[in-house]
ROPATI-874006 format. One record per residue (C-alpha): residue in three letters; residue number from 1; x, y, z. Coordinates in steps of 0.1 Angstrom, whole numbers, plus 5000, padded with zeros to 4 digits. Layout:
<dobas>
ALA NUM X Y Z;
...
</dobas>
This chain:
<dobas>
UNK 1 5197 4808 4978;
UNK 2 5159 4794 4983;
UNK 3 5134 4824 4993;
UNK 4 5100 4812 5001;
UNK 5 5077 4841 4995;
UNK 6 5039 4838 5020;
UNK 7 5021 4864 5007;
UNK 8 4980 4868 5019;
UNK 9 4967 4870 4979;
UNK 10 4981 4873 4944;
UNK 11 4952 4898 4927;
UNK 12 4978 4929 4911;
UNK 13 4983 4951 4942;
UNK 14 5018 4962 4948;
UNK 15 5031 4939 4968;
UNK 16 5030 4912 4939;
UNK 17 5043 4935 4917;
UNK 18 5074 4942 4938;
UNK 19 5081 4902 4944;
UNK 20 5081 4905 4907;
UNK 21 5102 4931 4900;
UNK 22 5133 4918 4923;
UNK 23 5132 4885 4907;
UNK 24 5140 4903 4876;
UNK 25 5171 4916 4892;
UNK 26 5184 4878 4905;
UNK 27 5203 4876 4873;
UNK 28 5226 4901 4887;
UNK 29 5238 4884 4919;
UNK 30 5266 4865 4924;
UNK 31 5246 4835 4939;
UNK 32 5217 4817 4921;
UNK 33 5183 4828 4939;
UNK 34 5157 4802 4940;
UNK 35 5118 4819 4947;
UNK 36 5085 4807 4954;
UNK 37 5056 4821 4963;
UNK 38 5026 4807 4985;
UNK 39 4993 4823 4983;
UNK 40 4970 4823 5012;
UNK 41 4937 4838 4999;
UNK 42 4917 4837 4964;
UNK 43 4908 4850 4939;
UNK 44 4944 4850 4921;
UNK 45 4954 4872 4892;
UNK 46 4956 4850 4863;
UNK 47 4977 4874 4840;
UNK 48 5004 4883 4875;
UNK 49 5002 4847 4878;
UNK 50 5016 4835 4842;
UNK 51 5042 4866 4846;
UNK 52 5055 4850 4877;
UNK 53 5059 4817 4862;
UNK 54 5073 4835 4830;
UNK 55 5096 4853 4860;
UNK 56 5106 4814 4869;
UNK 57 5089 4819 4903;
UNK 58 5071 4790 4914;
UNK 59 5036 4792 4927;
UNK 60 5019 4773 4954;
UNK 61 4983 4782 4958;
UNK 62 4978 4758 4986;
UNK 63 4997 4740 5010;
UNK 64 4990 4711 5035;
UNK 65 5009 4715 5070;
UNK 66 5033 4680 5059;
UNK 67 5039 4701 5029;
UNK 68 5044 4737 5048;
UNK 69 5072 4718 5064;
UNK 70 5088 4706 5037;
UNK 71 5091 4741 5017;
UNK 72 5100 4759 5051;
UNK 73 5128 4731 5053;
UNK 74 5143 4737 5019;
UNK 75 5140 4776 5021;
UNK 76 5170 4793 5031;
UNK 77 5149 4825 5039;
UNK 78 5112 4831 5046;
UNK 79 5099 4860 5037;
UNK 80 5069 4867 5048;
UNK 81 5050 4903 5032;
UNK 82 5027 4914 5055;
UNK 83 4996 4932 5063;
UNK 84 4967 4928 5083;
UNK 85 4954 4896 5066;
UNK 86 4932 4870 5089;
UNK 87 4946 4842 5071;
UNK 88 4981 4854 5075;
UNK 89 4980 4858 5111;
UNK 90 4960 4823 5114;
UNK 91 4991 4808 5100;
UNK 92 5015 4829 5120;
UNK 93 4996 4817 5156;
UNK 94 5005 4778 5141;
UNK 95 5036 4761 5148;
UNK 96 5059 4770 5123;
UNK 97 5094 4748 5117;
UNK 98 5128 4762 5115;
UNK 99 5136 4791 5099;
UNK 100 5152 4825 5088;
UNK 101 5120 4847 5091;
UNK 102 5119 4881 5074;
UNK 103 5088 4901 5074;
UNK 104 5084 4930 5049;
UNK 105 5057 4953 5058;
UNK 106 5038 4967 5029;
UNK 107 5024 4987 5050;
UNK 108 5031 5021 5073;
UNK 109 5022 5000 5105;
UNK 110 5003 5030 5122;
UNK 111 4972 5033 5113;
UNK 112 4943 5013 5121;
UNK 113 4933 4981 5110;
UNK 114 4971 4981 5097;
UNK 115 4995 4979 5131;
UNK 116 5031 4964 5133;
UNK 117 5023 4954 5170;
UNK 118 5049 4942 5192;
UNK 119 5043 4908 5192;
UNK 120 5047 4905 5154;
UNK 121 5076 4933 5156;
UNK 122 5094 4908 5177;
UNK 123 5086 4876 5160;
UNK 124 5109 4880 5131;
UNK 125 5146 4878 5127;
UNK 126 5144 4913 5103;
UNK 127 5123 4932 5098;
UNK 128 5121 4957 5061;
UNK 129 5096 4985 5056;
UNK 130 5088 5001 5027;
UNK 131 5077 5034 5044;
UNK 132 5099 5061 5045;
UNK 133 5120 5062 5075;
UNK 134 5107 5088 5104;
UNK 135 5070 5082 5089;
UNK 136 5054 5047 5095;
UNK 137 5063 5027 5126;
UNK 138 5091 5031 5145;
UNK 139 5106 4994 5154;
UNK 140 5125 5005 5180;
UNK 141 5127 4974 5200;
UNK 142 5138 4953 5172;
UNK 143 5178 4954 5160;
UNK 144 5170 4950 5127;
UNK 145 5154 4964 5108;
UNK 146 5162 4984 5067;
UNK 147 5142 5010 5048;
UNK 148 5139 5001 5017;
UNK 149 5111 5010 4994;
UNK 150 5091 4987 4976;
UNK 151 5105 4982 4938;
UNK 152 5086 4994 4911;
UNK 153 5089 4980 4872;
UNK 154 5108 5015 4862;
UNK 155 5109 4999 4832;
UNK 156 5074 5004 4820;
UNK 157 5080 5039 4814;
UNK 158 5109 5029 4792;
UNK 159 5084 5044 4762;
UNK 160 5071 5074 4783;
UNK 161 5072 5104 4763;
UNK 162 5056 5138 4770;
UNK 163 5030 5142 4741;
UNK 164 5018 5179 4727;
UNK 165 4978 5188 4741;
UNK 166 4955 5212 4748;
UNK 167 4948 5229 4784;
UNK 168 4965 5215 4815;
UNK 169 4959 5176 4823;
UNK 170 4960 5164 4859;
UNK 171 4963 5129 4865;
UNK 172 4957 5103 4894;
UNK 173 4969 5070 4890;
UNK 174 4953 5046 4915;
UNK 175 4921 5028 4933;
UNK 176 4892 5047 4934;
UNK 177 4870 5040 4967;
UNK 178 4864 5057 5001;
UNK 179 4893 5034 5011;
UNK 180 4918 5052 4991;
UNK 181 4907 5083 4973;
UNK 182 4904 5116 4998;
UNK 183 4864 5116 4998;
UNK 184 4864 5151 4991;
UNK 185 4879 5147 4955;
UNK 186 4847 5161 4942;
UNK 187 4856 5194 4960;
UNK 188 4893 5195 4948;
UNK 189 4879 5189 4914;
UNK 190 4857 5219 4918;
UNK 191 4877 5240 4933;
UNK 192 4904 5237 4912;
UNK 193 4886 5240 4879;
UNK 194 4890 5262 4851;
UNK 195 4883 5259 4814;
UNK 196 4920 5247 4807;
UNK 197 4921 5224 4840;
UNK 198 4911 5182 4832;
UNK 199 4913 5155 4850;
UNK 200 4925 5118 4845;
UNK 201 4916 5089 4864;
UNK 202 4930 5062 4859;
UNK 203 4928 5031 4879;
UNK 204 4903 5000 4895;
UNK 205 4870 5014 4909;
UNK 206 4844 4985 4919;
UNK 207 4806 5001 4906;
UNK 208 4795 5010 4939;
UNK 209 4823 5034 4946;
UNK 210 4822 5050 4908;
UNK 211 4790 5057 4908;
UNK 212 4792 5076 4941;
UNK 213 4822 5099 4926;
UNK 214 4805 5105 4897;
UNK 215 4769 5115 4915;
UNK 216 4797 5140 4940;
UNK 217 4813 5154 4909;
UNK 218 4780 5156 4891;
UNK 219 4765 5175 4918;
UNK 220 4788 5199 4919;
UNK 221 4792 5208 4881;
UNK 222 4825 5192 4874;
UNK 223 4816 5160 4861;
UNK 224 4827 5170 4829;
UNK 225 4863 5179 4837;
UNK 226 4868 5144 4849;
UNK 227 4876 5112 4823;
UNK 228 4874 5079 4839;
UNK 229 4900 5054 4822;
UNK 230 4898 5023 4843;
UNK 231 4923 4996 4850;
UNK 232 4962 5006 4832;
UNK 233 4989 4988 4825;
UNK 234 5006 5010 4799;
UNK 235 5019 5033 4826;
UNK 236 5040 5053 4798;
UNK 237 5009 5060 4779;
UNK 238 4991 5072 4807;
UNK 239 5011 5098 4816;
UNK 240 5021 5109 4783;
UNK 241 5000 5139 4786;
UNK 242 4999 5145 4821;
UNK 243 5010 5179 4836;
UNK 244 5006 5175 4872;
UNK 245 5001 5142 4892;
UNK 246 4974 5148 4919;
UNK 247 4977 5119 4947;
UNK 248 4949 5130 4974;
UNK 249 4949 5099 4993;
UNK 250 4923 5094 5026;
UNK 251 4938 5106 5057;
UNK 252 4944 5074 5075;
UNK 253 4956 5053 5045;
UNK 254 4981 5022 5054;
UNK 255 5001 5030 5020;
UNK 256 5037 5028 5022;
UNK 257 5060 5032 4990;
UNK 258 5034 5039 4966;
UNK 259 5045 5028 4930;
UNK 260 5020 5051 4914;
UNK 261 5038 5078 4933;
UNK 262 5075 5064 4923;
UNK 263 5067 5062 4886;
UNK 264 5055 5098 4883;
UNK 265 5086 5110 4902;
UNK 266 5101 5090 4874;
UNK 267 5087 5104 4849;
UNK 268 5089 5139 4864;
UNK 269 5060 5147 4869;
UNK 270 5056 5172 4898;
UNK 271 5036 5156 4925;
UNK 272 5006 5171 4946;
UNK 273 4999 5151 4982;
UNK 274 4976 5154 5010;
UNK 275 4989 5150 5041;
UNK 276 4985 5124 5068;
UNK 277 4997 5094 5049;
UNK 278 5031 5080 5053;
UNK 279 5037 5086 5017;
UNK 280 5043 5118 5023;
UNK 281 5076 5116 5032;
UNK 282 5089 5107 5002;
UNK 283 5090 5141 4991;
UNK 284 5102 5175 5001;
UNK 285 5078 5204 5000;
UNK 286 5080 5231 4974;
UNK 287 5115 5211 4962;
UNK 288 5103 5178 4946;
UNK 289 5063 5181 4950;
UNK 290 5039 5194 4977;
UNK 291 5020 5183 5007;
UNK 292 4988 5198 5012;
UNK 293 4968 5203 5050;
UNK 294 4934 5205 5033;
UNK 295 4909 5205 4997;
UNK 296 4919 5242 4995;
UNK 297 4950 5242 4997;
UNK 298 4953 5209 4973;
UNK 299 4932 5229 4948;
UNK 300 4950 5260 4950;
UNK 301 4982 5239 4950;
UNK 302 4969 5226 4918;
UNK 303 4959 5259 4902;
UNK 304 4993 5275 4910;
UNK 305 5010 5244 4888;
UNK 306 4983 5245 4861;
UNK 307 4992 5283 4855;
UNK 308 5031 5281 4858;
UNK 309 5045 5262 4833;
UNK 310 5086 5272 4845;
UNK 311 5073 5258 4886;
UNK 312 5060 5226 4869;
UNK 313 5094 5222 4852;
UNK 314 5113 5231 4884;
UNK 315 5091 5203 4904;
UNK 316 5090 5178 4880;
UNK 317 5129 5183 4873;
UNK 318 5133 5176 4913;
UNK 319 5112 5145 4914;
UNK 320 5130 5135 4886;
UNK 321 5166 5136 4900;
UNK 322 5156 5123 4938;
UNK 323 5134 5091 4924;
UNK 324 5165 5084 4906;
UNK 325 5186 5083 4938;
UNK 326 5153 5068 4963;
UNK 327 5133 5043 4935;
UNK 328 5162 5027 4917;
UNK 329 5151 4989 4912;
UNK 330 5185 4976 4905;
UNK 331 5198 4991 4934;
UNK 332 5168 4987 4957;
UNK 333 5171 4949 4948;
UNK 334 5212 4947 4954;
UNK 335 5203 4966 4992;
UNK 336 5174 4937 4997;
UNK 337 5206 4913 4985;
UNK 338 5229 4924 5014;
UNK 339 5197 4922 5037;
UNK 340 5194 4885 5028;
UNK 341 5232 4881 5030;
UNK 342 5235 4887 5065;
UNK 343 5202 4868 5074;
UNK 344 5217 4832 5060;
UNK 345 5249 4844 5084;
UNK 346 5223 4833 5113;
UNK 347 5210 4798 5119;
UNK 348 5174 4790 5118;
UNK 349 5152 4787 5146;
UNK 350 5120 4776 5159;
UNK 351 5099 4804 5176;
UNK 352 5066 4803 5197;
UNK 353 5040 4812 5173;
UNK 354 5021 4844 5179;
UNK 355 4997 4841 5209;
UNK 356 4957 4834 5210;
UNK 357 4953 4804 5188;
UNK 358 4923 4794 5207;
UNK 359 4909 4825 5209;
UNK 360 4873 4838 5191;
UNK 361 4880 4855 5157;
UNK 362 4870 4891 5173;
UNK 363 4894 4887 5200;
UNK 364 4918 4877 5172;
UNK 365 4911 4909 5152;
UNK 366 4915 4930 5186;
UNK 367 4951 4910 5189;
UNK 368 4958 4924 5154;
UNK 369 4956 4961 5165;
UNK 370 4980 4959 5191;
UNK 371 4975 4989 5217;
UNK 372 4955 5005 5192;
UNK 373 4925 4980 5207;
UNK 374 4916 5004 5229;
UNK 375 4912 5034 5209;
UNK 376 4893 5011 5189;
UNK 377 4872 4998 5218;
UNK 378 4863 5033 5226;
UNK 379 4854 5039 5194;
UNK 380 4826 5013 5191;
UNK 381 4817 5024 5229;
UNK 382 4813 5057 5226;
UNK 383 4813 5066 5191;
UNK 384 4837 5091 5194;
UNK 385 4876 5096 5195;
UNK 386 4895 5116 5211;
UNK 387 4910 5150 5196;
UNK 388 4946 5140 5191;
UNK 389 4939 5099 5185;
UNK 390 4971 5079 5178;
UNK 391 4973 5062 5153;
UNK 392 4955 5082 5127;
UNK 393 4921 5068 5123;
UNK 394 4896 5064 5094;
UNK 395 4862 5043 5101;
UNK 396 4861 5037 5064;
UNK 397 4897 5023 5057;
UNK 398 4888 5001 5095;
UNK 399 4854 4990 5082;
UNK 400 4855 4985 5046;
UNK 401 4895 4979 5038;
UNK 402 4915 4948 5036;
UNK 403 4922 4934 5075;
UNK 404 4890 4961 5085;
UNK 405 4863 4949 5105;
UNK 406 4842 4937 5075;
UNK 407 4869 4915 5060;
UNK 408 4874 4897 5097;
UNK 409 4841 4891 5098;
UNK 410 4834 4881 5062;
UNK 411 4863 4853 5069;
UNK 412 4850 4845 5103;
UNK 413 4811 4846 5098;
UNK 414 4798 4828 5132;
UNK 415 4816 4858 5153;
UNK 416 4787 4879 5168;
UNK 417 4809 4906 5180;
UNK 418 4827 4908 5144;
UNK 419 4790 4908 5130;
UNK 420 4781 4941 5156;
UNK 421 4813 4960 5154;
UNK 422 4808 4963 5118;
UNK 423 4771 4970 5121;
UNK 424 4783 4997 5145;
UNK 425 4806 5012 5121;
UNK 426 4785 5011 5093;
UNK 427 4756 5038 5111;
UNK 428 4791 5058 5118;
UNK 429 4800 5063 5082;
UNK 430 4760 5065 5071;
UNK 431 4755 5088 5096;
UNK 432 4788 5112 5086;
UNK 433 4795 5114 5117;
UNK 434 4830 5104 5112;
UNK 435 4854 5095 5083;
</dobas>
């Protein structure tokens, strides 16, 4: 079997390292799979990109259209991961040739910039989302469609072992910008500290976004009870002397399966959420972790583990047992199997490409959002949203992340109403008035 991966970049996110992880588990099937991968966007990952050759995945970092047709004709599946990318949907509004086309969302599909909207949901022939089902969007119109989370590399935390230390060590694991982090970390820090309370950071943070934690946590006193590790791969080593994992992730975030969640359910370590992510639902409150409404109760939550050693064994215990039954690799990647199974039962076909290939780039990005272009419309006209807004909105995570405003207009850079709908966002989020 012949899988050709299109995936918008190759930098280290998740989404590589799940294509990564399921090639590992080829060996085990009873038919030979074949995989490449083609990259739409730079920069690449030099050190994901020798593993994937190491994996025996081939890499195309660019394609001409005579050549697109050729690898589409020798894959037996497509498999497209998706999120809100601009070059992604460029290629999707091309003529494509025949084919078996499965589109795995790497995203919860209901929050803004990130929407599965109904154009796309009908455009493949299956659909897999790494959400957790009832959370995330609900395909409804489309016959199928499998849960399946994306796979994490369990076996990094083959070494993980629970080392002796002072005081109570709470650790995120993660990207550290307004895009990602709740922006009131500073106050959970604060609020939750004691003299045996410390915090580990530990993942990418680019300067601007650093600097602005540290300043928040600085002003507040609490600088001190924070370490700031960086980039991780020794996953096992990292939370060899964590007590709690703390995951306060922006209301509004896109995230799905969350690996950094998965390994320290793995690991058992009893996990602390905020809600109004889609991650959520991977846990069950007060059985394998918590989800919190707000910074107090996320710091309380935190000070109630910190100071009960038997809860924290009871949690992480939980977590333990239901990661083992949810985040299994090997059987994660024999489910995906049956899901590409029954796809090569169908033949392949040609389908219209998505609509608008002639249209502007800012007409393009409003495309992207599906019905949600109007709550975004009324956004930038009023400067406001409604009470109850659906889907959840954050003006950071629309400007600033990947397929926001900024990104569209950074690709496209002669678009004037890309140019003044991120302008217009920008005084929003300067201004506080929204978040």
């Amino acid at each position: 079997m012949k899988i050709l991966h299109i995936i918008p970049r190759w930098i280290g996110g998740g989404p590589e390292r799940a294509i990564l992880e399921i090639a590992k588990h080829d060996k085990n099937l009873a038919v030979t799979v074949k995989r490449k991968v083609l990259m739409l966007d730079k920069p690449i990952s030099a050190p994901l990109f020798s593993m994937a050759r190491q994996a025996g995945i081939d890499m195309i970092t660019k394609v001409e259209p005579q050549e697109l047709e050729i690898e589409f004709d020798a894959a037996d599946i497509v498999e497209v991961t998706y999120w809100n990318h601009p070059l992604l949907l460029e290629l999707l509004r091309k003529p494509l040739p025949a084919c078996r086309l499965l589109l795995s969302s790497a995203i919860a599909g209901n929050t803004l910039p990130h929407i599965l909207f109904d154009d796309l949901v009908a455009f493949a022939d299956c659909w897999v989302l790494s959400a957790p089902p009832g959370l995330g969007a609900h395909l409804l119109t489309h016959e199928h469609v499998s849960h399946i989370p994306a796979l994490a590399n369990m076996s990094r935390l083959n070494s993980y072992a629970p080392k002796q230390h002072d005081g109570v060590r709470i650790v995120y694991l993660g990207g550290i910008a307004k895009t990602k982090l709740h922006p009131d970390f500073s106050d959970i820090v604060a609020s939750a500290s004691s003299p045996d309370i410390h915090f580990d950071l530990f993942g990418d943070a680019d300067p601007a976004s650093l600097e602005d934690l540290k300043q928040k946590l600085n002003n507040r006193g609490v600088l001190d009870c924070v370490s700031f590790h960086g980039h991780v791969e020794d996953i096992a080593g990292a939370f060899a002397k964590a007590d709690i994992f703390a995951y306060p992730l922006a209301s509004g975030s896109y995230v799905a399966s969350e690996k950094a969640l998965q390994e320290a359910m793995w690991a058992g370590i009893p996990p602390v959420l905020m809600a109004g992510t889609a991650a959520t639902g991977w846990i069950e409150h007060d059985v394998t972790g918590f989800v919190c409404h707000d910074v107090a109760d996320f710091s309380a939550t935190l000070k109630r583990l910190a100071s009960d050693p038997s809860l924290r064994r009871r949690i992480g215990q939980a977590a333990q047992s239901v990661a083992r039954k949810l985040f299994d690799p090997a059987v994660n990647a024999a489910t995906m199997a049956r899901v590409y199974s029954e796809l090569t039962q169908h033949p392949k076909r040609v389908r219209p490409p998505l609509l608008g290939a002639r249209n502007t780039a800012s007409e393009w990005f409003l495309q992207s959002l599906g019905d949600a272009s109007t709550l975004f419309l009324e956004l930038i006209d009023k400067g406001l949203i409604s009470l109850k807004p659906t889907p959840t909105l954050n003006v950071d995570i629309l400007l600033r992340a990947e397929g926001g405003v900024m990104h569209y207009a950074k690709t496209f850079p002669n678009d004037a109403a890309l140019e003044n709908w991120a302008l217009c966002l920008t005084k929003m989020t300067r201004s506080n008035h929204l978040r």
